[in-house]
C-alpha positions as CSV (number, residue, x, y, z in Angstrom):
1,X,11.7,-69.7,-6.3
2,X,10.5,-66.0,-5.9
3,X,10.7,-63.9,-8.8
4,X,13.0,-61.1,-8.2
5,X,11.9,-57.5,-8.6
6,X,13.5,-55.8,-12.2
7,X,14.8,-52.9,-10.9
8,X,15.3,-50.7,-13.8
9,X,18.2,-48.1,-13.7
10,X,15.6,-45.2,-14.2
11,X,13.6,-45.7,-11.4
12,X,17.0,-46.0,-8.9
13,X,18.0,-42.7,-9.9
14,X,14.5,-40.8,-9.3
15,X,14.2,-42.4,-5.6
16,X,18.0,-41.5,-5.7
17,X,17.1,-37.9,-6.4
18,X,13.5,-37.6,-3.9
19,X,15.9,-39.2,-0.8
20,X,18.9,-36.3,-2.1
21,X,15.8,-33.5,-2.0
22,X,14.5,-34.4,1.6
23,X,18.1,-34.9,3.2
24,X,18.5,-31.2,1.5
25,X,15.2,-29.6,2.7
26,X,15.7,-31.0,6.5
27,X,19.3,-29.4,5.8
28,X,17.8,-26.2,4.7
29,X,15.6,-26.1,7.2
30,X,18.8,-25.1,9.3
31,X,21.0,-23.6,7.3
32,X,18.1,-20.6,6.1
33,X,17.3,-20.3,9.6
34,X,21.0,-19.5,10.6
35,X,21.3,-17.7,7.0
36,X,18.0,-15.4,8.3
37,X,16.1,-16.9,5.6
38,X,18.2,-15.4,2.5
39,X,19.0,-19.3,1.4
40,X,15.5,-20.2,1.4
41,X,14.7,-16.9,-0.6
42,X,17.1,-17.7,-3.7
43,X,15.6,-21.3,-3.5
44,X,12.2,-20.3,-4.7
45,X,13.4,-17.8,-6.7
46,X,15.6,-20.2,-8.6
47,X,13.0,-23.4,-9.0
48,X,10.2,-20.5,-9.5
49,X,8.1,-20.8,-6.3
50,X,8.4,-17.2,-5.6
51,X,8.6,-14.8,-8.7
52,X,10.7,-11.7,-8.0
53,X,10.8,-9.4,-10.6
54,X,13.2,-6.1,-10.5
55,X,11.3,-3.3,-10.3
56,X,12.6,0.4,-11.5
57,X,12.6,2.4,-8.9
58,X,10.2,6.1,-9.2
59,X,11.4,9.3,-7.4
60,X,10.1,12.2,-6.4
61,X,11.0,15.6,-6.8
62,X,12.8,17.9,-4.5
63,X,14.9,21.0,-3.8
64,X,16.3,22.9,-1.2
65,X,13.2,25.5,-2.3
66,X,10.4,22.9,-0.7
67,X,12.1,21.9,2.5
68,X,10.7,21.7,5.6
69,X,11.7,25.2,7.3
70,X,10.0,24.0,10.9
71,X,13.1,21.1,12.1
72,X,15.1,19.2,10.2
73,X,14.3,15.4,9.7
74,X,15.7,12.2,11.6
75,X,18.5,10.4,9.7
76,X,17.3,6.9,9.0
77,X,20.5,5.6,8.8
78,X,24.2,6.2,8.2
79,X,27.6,4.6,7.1
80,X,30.7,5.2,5.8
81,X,29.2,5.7,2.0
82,X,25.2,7.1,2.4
83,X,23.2,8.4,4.9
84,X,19.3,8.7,3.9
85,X,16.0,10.6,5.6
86,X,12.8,11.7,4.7
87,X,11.7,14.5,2.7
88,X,8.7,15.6,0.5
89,X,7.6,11.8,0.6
90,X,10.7,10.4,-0.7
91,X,13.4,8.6,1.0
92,X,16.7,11.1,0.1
93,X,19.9,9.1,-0.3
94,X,23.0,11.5,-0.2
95,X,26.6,10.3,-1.3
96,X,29.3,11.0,1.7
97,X,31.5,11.9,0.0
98,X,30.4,14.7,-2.5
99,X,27.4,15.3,-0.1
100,X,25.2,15.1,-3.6
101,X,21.9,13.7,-3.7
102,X,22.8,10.5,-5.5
103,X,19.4,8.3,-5.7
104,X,15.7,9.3,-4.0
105,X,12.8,6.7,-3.6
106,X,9.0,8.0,-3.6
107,X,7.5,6.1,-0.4
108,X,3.6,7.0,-1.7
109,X,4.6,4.8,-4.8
110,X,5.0,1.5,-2.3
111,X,2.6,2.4,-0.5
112,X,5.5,2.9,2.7
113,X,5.3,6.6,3.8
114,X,4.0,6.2,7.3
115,X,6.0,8.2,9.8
116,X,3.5,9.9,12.2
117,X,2.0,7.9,15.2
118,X,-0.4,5.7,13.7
119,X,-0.9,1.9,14.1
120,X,0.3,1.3,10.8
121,X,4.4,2.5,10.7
122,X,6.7,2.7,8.3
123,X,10.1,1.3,9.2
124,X,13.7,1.7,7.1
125,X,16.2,-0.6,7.4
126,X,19.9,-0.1,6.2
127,X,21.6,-3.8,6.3
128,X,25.0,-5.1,4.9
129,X,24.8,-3.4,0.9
130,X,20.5,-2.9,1.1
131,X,18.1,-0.4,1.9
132,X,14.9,-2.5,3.3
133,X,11.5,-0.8,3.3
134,X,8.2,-2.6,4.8
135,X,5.2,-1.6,7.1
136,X,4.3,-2.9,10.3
137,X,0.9,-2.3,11.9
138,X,0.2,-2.8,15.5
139,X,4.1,-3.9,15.7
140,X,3.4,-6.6,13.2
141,X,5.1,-7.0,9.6
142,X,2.4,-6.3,7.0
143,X,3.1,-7.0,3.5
144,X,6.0,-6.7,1.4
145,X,9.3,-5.4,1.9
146,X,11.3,-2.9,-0.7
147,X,15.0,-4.1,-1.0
148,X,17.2,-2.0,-3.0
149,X,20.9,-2.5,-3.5
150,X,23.4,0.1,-2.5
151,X,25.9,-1.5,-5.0
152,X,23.7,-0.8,-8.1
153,X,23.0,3.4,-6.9
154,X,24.0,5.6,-9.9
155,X,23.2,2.9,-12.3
156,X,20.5,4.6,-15.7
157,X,17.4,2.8,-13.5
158,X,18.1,2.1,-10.1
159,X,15.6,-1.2,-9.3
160,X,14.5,-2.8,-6.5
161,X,13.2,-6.7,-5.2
162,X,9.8,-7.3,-3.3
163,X,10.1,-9.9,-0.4
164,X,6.8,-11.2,0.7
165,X,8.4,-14.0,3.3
166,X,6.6,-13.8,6.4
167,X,9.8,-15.8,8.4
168,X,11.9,-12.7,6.4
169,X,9.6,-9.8,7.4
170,X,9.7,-10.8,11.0
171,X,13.9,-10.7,10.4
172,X,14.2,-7.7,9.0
173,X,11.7,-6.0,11.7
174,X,14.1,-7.9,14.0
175,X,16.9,-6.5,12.9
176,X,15.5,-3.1,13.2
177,X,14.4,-2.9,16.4
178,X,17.6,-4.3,17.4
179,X,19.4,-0.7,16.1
180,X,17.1,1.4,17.7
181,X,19.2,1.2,20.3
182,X,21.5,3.4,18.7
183,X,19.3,6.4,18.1
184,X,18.7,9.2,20.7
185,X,16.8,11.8,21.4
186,X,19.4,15.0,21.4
187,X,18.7,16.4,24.3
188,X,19.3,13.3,26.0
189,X,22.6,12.6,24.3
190,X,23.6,15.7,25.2
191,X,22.9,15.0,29.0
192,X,24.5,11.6,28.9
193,X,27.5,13.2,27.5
194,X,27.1,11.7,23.9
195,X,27.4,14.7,22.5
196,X,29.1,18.0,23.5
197,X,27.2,21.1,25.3
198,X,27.1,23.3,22.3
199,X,25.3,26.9,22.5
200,X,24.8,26.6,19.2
201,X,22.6,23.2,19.2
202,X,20.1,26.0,20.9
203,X,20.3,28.3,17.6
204,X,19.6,26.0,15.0
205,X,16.7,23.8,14.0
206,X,17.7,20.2,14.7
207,X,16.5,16.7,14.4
208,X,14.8,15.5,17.2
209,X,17.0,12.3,17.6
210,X,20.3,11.3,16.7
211,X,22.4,8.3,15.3
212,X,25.4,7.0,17.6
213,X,27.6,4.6,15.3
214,X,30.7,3.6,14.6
215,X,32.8,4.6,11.5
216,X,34.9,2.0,9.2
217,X,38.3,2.8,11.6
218,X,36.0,2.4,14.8
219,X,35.2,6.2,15.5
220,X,32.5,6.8,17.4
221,X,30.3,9.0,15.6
222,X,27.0,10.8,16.9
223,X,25.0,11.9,13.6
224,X,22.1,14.6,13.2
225,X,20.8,17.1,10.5
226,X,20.2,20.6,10.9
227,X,18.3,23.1,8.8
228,X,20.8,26.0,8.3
229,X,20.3,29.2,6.5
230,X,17.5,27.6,4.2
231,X,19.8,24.2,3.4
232,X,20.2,20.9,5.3
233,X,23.3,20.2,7.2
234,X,24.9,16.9,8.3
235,X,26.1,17.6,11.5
236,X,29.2,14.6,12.6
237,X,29.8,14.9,16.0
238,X,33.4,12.7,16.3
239,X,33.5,12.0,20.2
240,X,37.2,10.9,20.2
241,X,38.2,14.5,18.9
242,X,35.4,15.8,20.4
243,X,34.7,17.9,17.9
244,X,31.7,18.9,15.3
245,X,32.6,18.7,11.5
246,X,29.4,20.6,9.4
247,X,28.5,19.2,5.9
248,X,26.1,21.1,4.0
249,X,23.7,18.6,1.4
250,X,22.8,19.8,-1.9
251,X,19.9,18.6,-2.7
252,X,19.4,20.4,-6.2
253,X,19.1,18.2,-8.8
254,X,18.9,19.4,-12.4
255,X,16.4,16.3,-14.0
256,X,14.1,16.1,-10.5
257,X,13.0,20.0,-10.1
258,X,10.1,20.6,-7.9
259,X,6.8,21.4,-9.6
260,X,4.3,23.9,-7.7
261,X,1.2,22.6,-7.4
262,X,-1.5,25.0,-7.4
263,X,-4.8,23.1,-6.6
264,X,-8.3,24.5,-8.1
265,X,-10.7,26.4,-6.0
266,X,-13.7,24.4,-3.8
267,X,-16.3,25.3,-6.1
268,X,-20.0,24.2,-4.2
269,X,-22.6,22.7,-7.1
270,X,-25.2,21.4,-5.1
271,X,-28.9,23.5,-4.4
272,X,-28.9,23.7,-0.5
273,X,-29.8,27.1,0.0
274,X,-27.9,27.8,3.2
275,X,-24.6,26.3,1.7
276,X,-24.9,28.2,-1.6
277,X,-25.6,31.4,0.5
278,X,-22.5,30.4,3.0
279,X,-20.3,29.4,0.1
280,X,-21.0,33.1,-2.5
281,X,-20.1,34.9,1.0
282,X,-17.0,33.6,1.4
283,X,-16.3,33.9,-2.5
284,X,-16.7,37.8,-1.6
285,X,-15.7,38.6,2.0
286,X,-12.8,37.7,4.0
287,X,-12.9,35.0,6.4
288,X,-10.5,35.9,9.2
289,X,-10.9,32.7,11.2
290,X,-10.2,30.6,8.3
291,X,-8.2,32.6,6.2
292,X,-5.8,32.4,9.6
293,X,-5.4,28.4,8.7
294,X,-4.1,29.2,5.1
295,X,-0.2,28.5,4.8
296,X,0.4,29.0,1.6
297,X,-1.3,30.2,-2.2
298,X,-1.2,26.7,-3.3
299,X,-3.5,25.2,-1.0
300,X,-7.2,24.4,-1.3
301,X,-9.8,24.6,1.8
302,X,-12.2,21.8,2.0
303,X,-15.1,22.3,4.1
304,X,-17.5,20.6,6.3
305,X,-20.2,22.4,6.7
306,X,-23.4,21.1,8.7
307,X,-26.4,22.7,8.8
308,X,-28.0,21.6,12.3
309,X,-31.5,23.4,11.9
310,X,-33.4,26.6,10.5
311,X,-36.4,28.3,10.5
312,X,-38.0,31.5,8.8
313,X,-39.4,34.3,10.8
314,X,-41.4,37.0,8.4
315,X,-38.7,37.0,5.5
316,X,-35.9,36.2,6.8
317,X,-34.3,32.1,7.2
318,X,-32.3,31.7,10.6
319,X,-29.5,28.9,10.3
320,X,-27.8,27.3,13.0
321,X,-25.0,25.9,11.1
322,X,-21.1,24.4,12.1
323,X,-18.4,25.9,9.9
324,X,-15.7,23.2,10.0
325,X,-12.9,22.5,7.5
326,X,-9.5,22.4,6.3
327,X,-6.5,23.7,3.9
328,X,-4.9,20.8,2.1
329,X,-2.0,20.6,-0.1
330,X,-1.0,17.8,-2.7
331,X,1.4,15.6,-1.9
332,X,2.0,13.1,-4.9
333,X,-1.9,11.5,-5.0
334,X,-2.9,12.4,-1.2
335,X,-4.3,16.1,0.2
336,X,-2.7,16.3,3.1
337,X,-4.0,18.9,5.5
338,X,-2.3,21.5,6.4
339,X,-4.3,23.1,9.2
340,X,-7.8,23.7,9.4
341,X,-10.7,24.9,12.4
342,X,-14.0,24.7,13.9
343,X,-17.2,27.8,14.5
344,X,-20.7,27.0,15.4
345,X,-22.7,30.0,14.1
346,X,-26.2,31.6,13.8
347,X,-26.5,32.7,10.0
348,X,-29.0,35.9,9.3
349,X,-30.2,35.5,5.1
350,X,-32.8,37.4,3.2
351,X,-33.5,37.2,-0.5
352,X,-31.7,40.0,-2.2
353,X,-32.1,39.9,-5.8
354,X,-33.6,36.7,-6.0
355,X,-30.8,35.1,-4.0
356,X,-31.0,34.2,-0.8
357,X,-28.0,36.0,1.1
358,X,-25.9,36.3,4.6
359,X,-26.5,39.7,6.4
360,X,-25.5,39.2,10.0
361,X,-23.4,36.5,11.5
362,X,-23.2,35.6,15.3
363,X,-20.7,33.1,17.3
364,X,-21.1,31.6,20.6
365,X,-18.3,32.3,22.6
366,X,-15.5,30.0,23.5
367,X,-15.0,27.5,26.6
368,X,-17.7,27.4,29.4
369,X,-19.8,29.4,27.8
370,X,-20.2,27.8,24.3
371,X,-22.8,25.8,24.5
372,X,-24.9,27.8,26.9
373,X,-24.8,30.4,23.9
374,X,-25.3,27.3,21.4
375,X,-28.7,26.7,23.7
376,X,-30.2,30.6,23.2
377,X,-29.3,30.7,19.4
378,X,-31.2,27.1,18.8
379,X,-34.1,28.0,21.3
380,X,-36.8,27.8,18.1
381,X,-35.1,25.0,16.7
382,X,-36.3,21.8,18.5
383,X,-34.1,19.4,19.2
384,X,-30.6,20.9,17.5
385,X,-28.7,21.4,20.5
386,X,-29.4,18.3,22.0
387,X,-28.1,17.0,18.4
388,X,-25.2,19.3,18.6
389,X,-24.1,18.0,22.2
390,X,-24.6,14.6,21.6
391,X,-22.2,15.0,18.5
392,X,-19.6,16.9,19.9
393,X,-19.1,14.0,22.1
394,X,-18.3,11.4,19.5
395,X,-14.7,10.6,18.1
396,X,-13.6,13.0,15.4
397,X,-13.9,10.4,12.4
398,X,-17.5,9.6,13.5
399,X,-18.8,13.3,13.9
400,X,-21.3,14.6,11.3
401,X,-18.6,16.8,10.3
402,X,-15.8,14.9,9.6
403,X,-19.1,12.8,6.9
404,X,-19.5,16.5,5.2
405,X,-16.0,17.2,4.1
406,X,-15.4,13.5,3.1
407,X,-18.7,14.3,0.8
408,X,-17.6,17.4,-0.2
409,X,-13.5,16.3,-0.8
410,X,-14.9,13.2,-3.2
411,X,-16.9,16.1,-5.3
412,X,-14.2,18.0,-5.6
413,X,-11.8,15.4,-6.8
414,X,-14.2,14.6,-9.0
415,X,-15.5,17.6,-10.6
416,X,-11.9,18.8,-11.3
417,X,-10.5,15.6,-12.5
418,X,-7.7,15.2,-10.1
419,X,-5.3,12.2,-10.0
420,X,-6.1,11.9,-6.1
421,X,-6.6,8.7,-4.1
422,X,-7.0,9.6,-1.1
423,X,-6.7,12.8,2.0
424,X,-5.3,12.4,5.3
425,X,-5.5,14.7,8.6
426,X,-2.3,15.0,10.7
427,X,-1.7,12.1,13.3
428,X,-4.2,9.7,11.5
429,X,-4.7,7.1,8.8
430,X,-5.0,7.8,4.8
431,X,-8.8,8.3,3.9
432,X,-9.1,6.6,0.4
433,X,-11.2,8.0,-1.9
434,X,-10.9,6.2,-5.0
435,X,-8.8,2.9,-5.0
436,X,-5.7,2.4,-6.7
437,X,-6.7,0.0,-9.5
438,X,-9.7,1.4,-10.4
439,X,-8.1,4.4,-11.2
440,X,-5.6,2.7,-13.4
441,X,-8.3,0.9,-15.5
């Protein structure tokens, strides 16, 4: 007689439980796909496989006083409640109904402020009751995304959840391509007869693309800022009335005033005699081709200055040099520049009390003839303007140039202490200087 297996009651209920937890994942497997992954989200987050923590949310100052003047942003999105864009690195969340600023999110904090046309992108989703904020590079998710809750806006600290789901990254960019089909350039909606012929669209300084939506009683709105007599305007174009309704945002704020920030002077330290003689020059004469670049008092020119070759005739140094650099401003921990230029020149010095100073200056001339002149001035300097060519004829980043003022911006930040990470030239990539953590240490 075989002996029969004890079967305790114990060991029933924990096969019991593992055949109840497999049925449920192969049923999950479904249901979060259907859900777009929000069911397989909470499950993590409830047995602890993926730790979310609330995080408070840090804004950035602003004011109608530091606007952009130039063309009003692109809304990112707009409902019934909120409408948000982009200004002074933060995104700007403004209530519909008293047209207040109500909540503001500093991008540069989450490392999402990425709006020019780079690889790397930020994009802004507005879905159901959430704001979503991620990157994407080369159209690819990368990262994390920023969910914050339009149900908890106005609360004492306004927080948000990181997501770091791949399957939910690739949902939400889903979802956000899918509503670009609802934004339009203005121009063009004009034309298609989206919006109505208005002389005035031709006065003011618009966005370059509008939102076409619909409103909670199925209006069909086409949405756009304007920059009006130094304010932002929400401009509501309602196509069944076909009329424009104007809303002017105030955006001043009495806790999150704008703080000027006036950057210290380039100062050069180093002991190359050319530089120190190009550097006390400009301290005392003005520069018209570079003082042409400044835009405002509170910027800070950062040069890159090469010296391609020299020699001394007699007394006097000759210095083929290339006077290249840029104005930045601050903009939370990145110098962002402003607008900046490019001379090749053929410096004159003799030692005048004891210092070695600039008495003539000569430029080649523009187009054509540039580097035929840039050939005379270097005649007793072998090999420079075949240097010079050759480097002219490289990629900006990799010029010898673009290696000086990356030199020259990490001794500035330096010498004056500055809470900077990194600098970045229109239509490219962040250039860190200093990471993030080490900075924090």
């Amino acid at each position: 007689m075989k002996k029969q297996k004890n079967q305790s009651g114990a060991g029933t209920i924990v096969k019991t439980i593992i055949a109840i937890l497999v049925f449920g994942i192969l049923l999950g497997v479904g249901i979060n796909s259907s859900s777009k992954g929000r069911v397989w989200r909470n499950i993590k987050k409830t047995v602890g496989i993926q730790k979310e923590k609330s995080q408070p949310t840090k804004k950035v100052a602003v004011s109608s006083k530091n606007l952009n003047r130039d063309y009003a942003p692109d809304l990112q999105f707009i409902n019934d409640d909120y409408f948000g864009f982009v200004a002074e690195r933060g995104l700007i969340l403004v209530s519909r109904v008293s047209m207040e600023l109500v909540e503001n999110i500093d991008l540069q904090e989450i490392d999402c402020f990425y709006f020019k046309k780079d690889s790397l992108q930020t994009r802004i989703l507005q879905q159901d009751r959430n704001i979503i904020i991620f990157n994407t590079k080369n159209g690819k998710p990368q990262g994390k995304a920023y969910v914050y809750s339009l149900d908890t806006v106005g609360q004492p600290e306004w927080t948000y959840e990181i997501v770091d789901d791949p399957q939910e990254l690739q949902e939400y960019y889903k979802q956000w391509k899918s509503l670009q089909k609802n934004k339009k350039e203005l121009s063009k909606a004009v034309k298609d007869g989206l919006l109505k012929d208005d002389k005035k669209l031709e006065d003011e300084r618009y966005s370059k693309n509008c939102i076409v939506w619909k409103n909670l009683w199925g209006d069909k709105m086409v949405s756009f800022l304007s920059f009006q007599q130094e304010e932002y305007v929400l401009v509501n174009y309602e196509k069944n009335e076909d009329t424009y309704v104007n809303q002017t945002i105030r955006l001043i704020v009495s806790n999150m005033q704008p703080v000027e920030v006036q950057l210290p002077e380039f100062r050069y330290t180093e002991d190359n005699t050319i530089l120190k003689a190009i550097f006390r020059y400009e301290k005392y004469h003005k520069v018209k081709w570079k003082d042409n670049y400044r835009h405002s008092e509170s910027d800070v020119w950062i040069p890159g200055y090469v010296v391609w070759g020299k020699y001394k005739k007699n007394k006097t140094i000759y210095a083929f040099v290339e006077l290249y650099g840029s104005y930045f401003q601050k903009n939370g921990k990145t110098l962002e520049d402003v607008r900046g230029g490019r001379k090749y020149a053929l410096l004159k010095l003799k030692k005048i009390r004891k210092k070695y100073r600039i008495v003539s200056t000569s430029y080649p001339r523009k187009g054509g003839y540039e580097f035929t002149d840039i050939q005379k001035m270097t005649k007793n300097m072998p090999g420079v303007y075949e240097k010079v060519q050759k480097d002219s004829a490289k990629k900006e980043k990799k010029r010898k140039s673009e290696k000086a003022l990356k030199k020259f911006m990490k001794m500035y930040i330096q010498k004056n202490q500055l809470d900077i990470l990194s600098y970045r030239f229109y239509g490219r990539k962040p250039i860190v200087i200093k990471e993030k953590e080490t900075e924090e240490k």
